[in-house]
KOLMAR-940609 format. One record per residue (C-alpha): residue in three letters; x, y, z. Coordinates in steps of 0.25 Angstrom, whole numbers, plus 2048, in hexadecimal, padded with zeros to 3 digits. Each point is the difference from the previous one (the first is absolute). Layout:
<marvos>
AlaXYZ/...
</marvos>
This chain:
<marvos>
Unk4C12297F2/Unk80E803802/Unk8027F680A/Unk7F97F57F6/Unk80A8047F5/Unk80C800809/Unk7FC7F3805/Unk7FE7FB7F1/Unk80E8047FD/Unk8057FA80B/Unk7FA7F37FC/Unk8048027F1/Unk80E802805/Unk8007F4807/Unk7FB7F77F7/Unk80A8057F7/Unk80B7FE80D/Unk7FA7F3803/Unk8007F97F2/Unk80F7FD7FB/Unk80C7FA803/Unk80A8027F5/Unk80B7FD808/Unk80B7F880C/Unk7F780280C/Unk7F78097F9/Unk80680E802/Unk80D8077FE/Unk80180080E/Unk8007F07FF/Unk7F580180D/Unk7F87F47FC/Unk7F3804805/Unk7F28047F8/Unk7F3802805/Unk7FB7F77F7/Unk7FA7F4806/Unk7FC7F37FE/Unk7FA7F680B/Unk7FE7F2805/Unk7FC7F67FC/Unk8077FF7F1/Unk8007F77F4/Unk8078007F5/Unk7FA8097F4/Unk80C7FB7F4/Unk80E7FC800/Unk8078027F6/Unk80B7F57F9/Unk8058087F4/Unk7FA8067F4/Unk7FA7F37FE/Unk7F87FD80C/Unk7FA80580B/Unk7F67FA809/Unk7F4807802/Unk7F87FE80C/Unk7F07FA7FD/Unk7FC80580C/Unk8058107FF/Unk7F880A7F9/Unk80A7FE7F5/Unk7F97F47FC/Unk80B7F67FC/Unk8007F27FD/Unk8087FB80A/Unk7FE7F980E/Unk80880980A/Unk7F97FB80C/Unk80A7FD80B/Unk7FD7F0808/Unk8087F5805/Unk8057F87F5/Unk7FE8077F4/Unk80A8077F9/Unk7FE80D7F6/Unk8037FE7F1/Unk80D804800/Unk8097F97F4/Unk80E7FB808/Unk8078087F9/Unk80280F7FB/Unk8078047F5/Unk80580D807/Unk80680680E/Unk7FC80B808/Unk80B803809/Unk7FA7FF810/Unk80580F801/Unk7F78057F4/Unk7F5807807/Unk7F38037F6/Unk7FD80E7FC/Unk7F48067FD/Unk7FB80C7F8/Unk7F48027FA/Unk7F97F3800/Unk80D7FA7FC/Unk8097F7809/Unk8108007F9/Unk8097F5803/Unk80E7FA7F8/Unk8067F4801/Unk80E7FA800/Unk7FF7FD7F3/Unk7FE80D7FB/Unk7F38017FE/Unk7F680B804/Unk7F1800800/Unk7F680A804/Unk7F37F7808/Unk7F1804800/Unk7FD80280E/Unk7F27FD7FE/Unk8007F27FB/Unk8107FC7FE/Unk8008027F3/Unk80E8037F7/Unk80080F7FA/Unk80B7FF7FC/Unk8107FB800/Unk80E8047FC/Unk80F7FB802/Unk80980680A/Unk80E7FB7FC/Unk8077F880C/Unk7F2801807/Unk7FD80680E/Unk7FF7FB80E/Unk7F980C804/Unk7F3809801/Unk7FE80A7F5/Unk7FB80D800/Unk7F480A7FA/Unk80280F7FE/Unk7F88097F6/Unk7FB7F57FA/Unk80D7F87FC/Unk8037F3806/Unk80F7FD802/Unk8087F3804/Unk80F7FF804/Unk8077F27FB/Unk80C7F9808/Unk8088037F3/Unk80080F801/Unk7F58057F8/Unk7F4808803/Unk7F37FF7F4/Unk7F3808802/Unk7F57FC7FA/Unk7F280A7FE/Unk7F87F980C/Unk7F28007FA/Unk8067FC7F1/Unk80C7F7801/Unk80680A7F6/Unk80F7FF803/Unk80680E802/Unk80D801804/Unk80D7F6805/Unk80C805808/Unk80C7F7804/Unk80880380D/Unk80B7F57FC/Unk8007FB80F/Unk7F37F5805/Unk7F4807807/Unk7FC7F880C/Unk7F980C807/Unk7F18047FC/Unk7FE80D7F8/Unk7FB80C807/Unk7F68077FA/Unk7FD811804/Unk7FF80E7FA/Unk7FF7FA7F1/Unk80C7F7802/Unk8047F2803/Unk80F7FF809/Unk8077F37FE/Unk80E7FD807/Unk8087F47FA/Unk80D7F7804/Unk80980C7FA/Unk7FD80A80C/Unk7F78087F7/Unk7F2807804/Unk7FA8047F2/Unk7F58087FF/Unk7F77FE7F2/Unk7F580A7FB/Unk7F57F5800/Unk7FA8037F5/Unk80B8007F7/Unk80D7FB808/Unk80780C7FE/Unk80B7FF80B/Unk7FE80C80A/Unk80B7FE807/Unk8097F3805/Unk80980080D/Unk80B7F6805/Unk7FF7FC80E/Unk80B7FA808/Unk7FE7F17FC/Unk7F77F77F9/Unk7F0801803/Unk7F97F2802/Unk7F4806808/Unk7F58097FD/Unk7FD80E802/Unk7F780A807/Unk7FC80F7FF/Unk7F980C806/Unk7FC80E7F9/Unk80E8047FF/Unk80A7F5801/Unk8047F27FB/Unk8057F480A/Unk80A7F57FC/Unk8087F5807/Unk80C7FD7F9/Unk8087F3802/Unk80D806809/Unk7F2802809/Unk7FE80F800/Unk7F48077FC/Unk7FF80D7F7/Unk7F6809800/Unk8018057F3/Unk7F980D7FC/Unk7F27FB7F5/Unk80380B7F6/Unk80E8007FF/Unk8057F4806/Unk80A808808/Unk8067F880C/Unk7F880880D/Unk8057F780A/Unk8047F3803/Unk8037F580D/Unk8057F2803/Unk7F97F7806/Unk8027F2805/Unk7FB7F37F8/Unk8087F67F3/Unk7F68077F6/Unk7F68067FC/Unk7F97F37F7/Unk7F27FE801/Unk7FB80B805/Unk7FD810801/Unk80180D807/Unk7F1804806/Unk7FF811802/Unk7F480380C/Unk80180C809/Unk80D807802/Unk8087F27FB/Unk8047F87F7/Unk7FE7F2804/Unk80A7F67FB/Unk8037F1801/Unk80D7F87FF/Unk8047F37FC/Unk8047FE810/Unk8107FC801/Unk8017F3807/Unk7F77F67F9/Unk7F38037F8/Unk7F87F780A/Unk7FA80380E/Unk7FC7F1804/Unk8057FF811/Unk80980E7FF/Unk7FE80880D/Unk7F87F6808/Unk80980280D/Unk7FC80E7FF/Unk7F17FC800/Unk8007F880B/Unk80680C808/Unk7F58097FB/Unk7F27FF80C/Unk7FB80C7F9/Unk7FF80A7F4/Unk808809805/Unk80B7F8805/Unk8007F87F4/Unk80380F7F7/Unk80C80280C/Unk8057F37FC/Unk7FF8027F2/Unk80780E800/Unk80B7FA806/Unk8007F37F8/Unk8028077F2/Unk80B80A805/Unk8077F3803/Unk7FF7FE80F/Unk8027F2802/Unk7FB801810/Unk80C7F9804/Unk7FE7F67F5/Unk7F27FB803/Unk7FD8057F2/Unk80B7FD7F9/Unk7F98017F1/Unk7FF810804/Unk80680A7F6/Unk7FD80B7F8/Unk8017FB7F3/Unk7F07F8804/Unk7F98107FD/Unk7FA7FE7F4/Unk7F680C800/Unk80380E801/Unk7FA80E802/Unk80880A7F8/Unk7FB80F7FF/Unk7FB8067F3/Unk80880C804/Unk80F7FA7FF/Unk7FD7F1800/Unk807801811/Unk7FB7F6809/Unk7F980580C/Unk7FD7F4808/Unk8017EF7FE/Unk7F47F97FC/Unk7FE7F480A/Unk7FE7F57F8/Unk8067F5800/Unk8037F57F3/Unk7F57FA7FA/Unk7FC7F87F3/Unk80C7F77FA/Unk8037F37F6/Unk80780A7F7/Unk7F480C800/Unk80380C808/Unk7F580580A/Unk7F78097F4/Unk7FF80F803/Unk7F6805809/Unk7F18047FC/Unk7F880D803/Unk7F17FE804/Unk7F680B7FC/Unk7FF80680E/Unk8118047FE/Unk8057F4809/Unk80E7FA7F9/Unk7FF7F0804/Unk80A7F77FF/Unk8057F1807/Unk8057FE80F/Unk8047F6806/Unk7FB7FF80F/Unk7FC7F880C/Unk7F480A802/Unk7F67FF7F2/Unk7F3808800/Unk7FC8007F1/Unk8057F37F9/Unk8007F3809/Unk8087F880B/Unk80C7F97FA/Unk8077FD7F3/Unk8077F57F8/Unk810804804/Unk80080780E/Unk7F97FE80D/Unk7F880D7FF/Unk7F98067F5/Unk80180A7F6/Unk7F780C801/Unk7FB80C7F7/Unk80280E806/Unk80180E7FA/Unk80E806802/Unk7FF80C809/Unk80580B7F8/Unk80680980C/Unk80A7F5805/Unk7FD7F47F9/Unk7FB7F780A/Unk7F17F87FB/Unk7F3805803/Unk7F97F2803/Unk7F47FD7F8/Unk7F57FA80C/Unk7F37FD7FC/Unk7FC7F980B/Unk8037F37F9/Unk80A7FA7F7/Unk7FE7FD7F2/Unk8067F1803/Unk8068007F1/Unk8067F27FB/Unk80B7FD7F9/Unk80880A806/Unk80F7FE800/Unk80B808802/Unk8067FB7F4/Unk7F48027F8/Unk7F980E802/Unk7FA8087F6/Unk7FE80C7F7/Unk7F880B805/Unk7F38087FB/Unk7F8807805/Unk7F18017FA/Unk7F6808808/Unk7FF7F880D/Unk8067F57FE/Unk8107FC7FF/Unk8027F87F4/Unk80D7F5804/Unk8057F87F4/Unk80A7F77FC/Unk8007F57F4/Unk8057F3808/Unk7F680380C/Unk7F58087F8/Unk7F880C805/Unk7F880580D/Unk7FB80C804/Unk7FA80580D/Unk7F880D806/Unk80880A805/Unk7F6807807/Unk7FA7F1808/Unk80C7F47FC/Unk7F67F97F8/Unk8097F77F8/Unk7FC7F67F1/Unk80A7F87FA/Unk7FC8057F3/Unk8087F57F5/Unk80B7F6801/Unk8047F97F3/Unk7FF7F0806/Unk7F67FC80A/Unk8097F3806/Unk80E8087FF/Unk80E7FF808/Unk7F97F980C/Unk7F480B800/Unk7F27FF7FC/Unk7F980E7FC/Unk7F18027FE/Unk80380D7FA/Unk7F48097F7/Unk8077FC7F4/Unk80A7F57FE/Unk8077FA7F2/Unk8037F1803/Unk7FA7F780A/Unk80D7F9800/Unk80F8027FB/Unk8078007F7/Unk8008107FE/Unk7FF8087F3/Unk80C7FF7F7/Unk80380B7F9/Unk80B8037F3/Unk80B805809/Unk8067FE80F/Unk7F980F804/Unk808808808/Unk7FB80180F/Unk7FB80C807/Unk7F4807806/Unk7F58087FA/Unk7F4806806/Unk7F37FE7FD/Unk7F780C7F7/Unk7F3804804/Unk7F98097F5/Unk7F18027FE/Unk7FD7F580A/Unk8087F67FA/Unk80B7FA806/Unk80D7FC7F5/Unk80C7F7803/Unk8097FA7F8/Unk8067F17FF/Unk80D7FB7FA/Unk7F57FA7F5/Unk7F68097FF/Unk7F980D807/Unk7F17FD809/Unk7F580A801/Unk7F87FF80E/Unk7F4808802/Unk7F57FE80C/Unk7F97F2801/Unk7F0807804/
</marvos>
C-alpha cells in the first residue's frame, strides 16, 4: 500500500513537473528540456493569425473547418498578409492551458492550447521581441521601450506596470514569486510578481542586451563590456563576476547544468562560420587529433600559418563554475551558425547531457556534409570534466537536410527527441536515443532552390507570408507541453500534435 501511494505521488508530481512551460527555455535554469513528448508523424492541429483567425485543422480532434492536409501543390489558407509581427526570437510560453505570446506592435494575447483560440489581449507599449514569463499565476511581458506589464494569466486583468527607462531586449526570468528583468541601463531589477513591488535593483558594469539564468541561490547576467555577474537572488549583491571573450552578449543566454554556468558569446571575429577552420579539418584523421588541433587552434596557434584564421577570439562557449564564475578548462568547439545570428546556447537532454554544435570531419549523430564547409557539423554533449564532446553514435546518422553552418538552429529538448528550429529553414527533430530524424514544417514547399515534403507546410510556392513590420531576426526553440508541440512564426503561432 505504501508503495502504491508513493508511486501515486510520484506520478502526480510529475504530471505536475511535466505539464507547463511558463518561461525562455522552460526553467530558471534556461535548460530547454521536458519530459513531455510528442511524436512523429505530425500534423497541424491550428495556427493561429491574430485574434481574428485561426485555422483549425478538420482532421484533429478539435474538429475545425479547415483543410490542413499537407500535398504537393496545395497551399493552406493563409491570408498573404498579417496584420501584426512576432519577432523570430519570441519563443511561446505556456501555462495552464494557456500559450502567451506579444508582438512588435505592442500587443499581447494569452492562446487556448486546445483549439487556438484567443483568451485574451493587452498592449504592451514599445512591444517586445522576446518570450514572457508565468509565475504564481501572473503572466508578465518586457517591451523594447523599457517597460514591464503583468497581467492576471487566467483573466487578462491588468495588475501592475513598471518602467525601467532603458529598452529590454532580454527575456524575463521568472523564480521564487519574482520575475528579473535586465535592461540597456546596466540594471537587474527584481519585481514581486504579483504586485511589481521592486525587491531589489543592481547596476552591473554595462548595458545587458542578453538574457539571464539562475540556480537556487544566484542570478547570472552578461553585461555588454563582456563580463558576467553572479548576482545574489535575494539581494542582488554582486557574488562574483569574469570576462570572457565575444562582441556581445545579443541573442542569447547563460545555461546553469552541473557545477557551471554555461554561457554563449556573440564570437569576436565575424558572426558567420561558413569555410573558418577548414585547413585544421583536413589535418584532423581522427577525433582525438581533431580535439588536439582544436585546442591549439582557439588559443591562437597558427601551426606555422597553415591555419592562419586561428585565434582566440572564435570561443564562443564557455564553462564558468557556479562557485566564482573561474574557468577550469576550454570548451573545444569551434564557430558555428552565422548571417548575423550567433550559434544559440546549448540544450540539456533529460538523461543530464548539455549538447551543443561542432564542427568536425568526424559526424556520428547528424549527417555527412553541410552548405559552407567540406565537413559537417555535428551534435555532441560537452564533457563537463575538460570540455572536450562526448560523441552521440547511434550506429547510424540521422542524414538531417538543410543543414548549413550558416543556418543552424534552436535547441529543445522534448522526451527523446531533440527539437531543432529556425524560421527561414523550419523545424526538425530527431531521436536521441536511435538518430531517427522528421523534417516536421517548412513554410514554402518550392523555396530558395529546395523542395521540402515536410508534415506540415504553409505555401506550395512563394511569395512568403508578409506580416505588418520587417521582424527582428533570431532563434527560438520549439515547446512541447501536454503532447503538443508550439512554435511560433513572424505571422503567427502553429500547434502540432501526433498524426495517428
Amino acid at each position: 500500500m505504501r508503495f502504491l501511494a508513493a508511486l501515486l505521488c510520484l506520478l502526480n508530481f510529475t504530471s505536475i513537473w511535466a505539464t507547463d512551460w511558463p518561461q525562455l527555455q522552460r526553467d530558471a535554469a534556461r535548460t530547454g528540456r521536458t519530459p513531455d513528448t510528442v511524436s512523429p508523424p505530425f500534423r497541424a492541429r491550428w495556427i493561429w493569425l491574430g485574434p481574428a483567425l485561426t485555422l483549425r485543422n478538420r482532421e484533429s480532434v478539435t474538429g475545425g473547418p479547415d483543410d490542413l492536409t499537407t500535398r504537393d501543390g496545395y497551399s493552406y489558407p493563409i491570408p498573404p498578409t498579417v496584420p501584426l509581427t512576432l519577432a523570430e526570437s519570441v519563443q511561446p510560453v505556456v501555462s495552464g492551458g494557456r500559450l502567451f505570446v506579444g508582438t512588435q506592435e505592442g500587443d499581447v494575447y494569452a492562446i487556448s492550447t486546445h483549439d487556438g483560440s484567443t483568451l485574451w489581449s493587452g498592449q504592451l507599449p514599445g512591444g517586445t521581441i522576446v518570450a514572457a514569463a508565468v509565475e504564481s499565476g501572473v503572466v508578465a511581458f518586457a517591451s523594447v521601450t523599457g517597460i514591464v506589464r503583468a497581467w492576471q494569466a487566467d483573466t487578462g486583468i491588468l495588475l501592475w506596470s513598471y518602467d525601467s527607462r532603458k529598452s529590454i531586449t532580454g527575456a524575463p526570468l521568472a523564480k521564487d514569486g519574482n520575475f528579473f528583468v535586465a535592461d540597456h541601463g546596466g540594471y537587474v531589477t527584481a519585481l514581486r510578481a504579483t504586485n511589481g513591488q521592486v525587491i531589489w535593483r543592481t547596476r552591473v558594469s554595462a548595458p545587458v542586451h542578453g538574457g539571464l539564468a539562475a540556480d537556487d541561490a544566484t542570478l547570472y547576467v552578461g553585461s555588454e563590456d563582456m563580463r558576467v555577474h553572479a548576482l545574489r537572488l535575494n539581494d542582488g549583491a554582486l557574488r562574483a563576476q569574469n570576462r570572457v571573450r565575444g562582441q556581445s552578449f545579443r541573442m542569447l543566454w547563460p545555461v546553469v547544468h552541473g557545477n557551471f554556468v554555461w554561457v554563449s558569446s556573440v564570437q569576436t571575429p565575424v558572426i558567420g562560420s561558413e569555410y573558418i577552420m577548414e585547413s585544421l579539418m583536413a589535418d584532423s584523421p581522427s577525433v582525438a587529433v581533431e580535439e588536439t588541433n582544436i585546442a591549439r587552434w582557439l588559443a591562437g596557434d597558427t601551426n606555422n600559418g597553415r591555419w592562419p584564421d586561428a585565434g582566440e577570439d572564435w570561443r564562443h562557449l564557455f564553462a564558468l563554475r557556479r562557485s566564482d564564475l573561474g574557468e577550469s578548462f576550454t570548451v573545444l568547439a569551434g564557430p558555428a551558425d552565422g548571417c548575423g545570428i550567433p550559434a544559440m546556447p546549448p540544450a540539456v537532454t533529460n538523461d543530464g547531457r548539455l549538447l551543443t554544435y561542432f564542427k568536425t570531419r568526424h559526424p556520428t549523430f547528424t549527417t555527412v556534409g553541410a552548405f559552407g564547409t567540406n565537413y559537417s557539423i555535428d551534435i555532441c554533449a560537452v564533457n563537463p570534466t575538460n570540455g572536450r564532446r562526448q560523441q552521440i553514435n547511434n550506429g547510424q546518422l540521422a542524414g538531417m537536410w538543410m543543414w548549413e553552418t550558416d543556418n543552424l538552429y534552436a535547441l529543445t529538448v522534448a522526451g527523446p527527441w531533440l527539437w531543432l528550429r529556425q524560421n527561414f529553414r523550419g523545424t526538425q527533430v530527431v531521436n536521441l536515443l536511435t538518430s531517427s530524424h522528421r523534417y516536421v514544417q517548412a513554410q514554402i514547399r518550392y523555396y530558395d532552390g529546395g523542395m521540402f515534403f515536410c508534415d506540415v507546410v504553409y505555401r506550395n510556392v512563394p511569395p512568403p507570408i508578409e506580416t505588418a513590420e520587417v521582424p527582428i531576426r533570431g532563434r527560438a526553440g520549439v515547446v512541447v507541453v501536454d503532447q503538443l508541440a508550439f512554435f511560433t512564426e513572424t505571422f503567427g503561432v502553429t500547434a502540432l500534435e501526433h498524426e495517428p
